[in-house]
N, C-alpha and C positions, 0 to 999 in steps of 0.2 A: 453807129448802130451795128453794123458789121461785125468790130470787136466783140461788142458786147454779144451776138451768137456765137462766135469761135469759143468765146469763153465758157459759156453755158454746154455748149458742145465737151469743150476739155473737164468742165464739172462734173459732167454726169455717171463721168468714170469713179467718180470719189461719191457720188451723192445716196448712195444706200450704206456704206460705211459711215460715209457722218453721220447720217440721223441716230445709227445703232448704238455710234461711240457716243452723241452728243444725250441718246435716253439713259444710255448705261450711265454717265457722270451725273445725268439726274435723277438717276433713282439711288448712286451711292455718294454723291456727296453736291447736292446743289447750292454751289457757288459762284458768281461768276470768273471770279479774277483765277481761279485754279482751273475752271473749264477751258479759258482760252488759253491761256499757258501751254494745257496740256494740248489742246488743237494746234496752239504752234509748234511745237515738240513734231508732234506725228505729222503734221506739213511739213517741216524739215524733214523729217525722217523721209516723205514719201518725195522729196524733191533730190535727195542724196541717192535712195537707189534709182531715181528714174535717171539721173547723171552718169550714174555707175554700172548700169546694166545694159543689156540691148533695147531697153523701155527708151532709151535717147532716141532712139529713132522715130519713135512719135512723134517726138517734139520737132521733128522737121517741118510738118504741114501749118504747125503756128511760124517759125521763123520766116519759113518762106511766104505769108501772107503778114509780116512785120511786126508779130508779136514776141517779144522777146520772152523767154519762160520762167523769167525773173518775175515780169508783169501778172503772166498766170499765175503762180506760185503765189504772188503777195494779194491779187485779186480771190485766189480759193481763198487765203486767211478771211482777211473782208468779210466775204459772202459767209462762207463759214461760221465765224464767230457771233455775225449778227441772226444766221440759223439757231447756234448754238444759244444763244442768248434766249433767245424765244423761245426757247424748246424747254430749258431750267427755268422761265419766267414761266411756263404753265406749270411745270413741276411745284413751285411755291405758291401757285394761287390752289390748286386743289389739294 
């Protein structure tokens, strides 16, 4: 249970970007398999500069409570994807 708030915690830093990026891919091209693609792309992307910048040092307060930021990382896709999902599945019903 625990994790699971640390997680939502590390989320929330991402979660007005996703929605933004995840309405933009569904108003310009609502698909799913290219939606998450591209969520994995920019997850990657935001997982490289948070390695490569002073943005590391965030990620002290998960390792030191034994979250590794491999686990975040692959838990935002998750979460992410299945947002993004739902987000282009309203997009095709209206």
């Amino acid at each position: 249970m625990k994790y699971l708030l640390f997680f939502f915690h590390f989320y929330k830093t991402f979660i007005a970007w996703s929605i933004i990026i995840s309405i933009l891919i569904g108003l310009l091209n609502p698909q799913y398999i290219p939606a998450i693609v591209t969520k994995f792309f920019l997850i990657l992307f935001a997982w490289y500069v948070t390695n490569e910048t002073s943005a590391k040092r965030k990620l002290t307060f998960y390792k030191n409570m034994g979250i590794s930021p491999i686990y975040l990382f692959i838990s935002l896709l998750f979460v992410d994807s299945v947002f993004t999902i739902f987000i282009i599945f309203l997009f095709k019903t209206f």
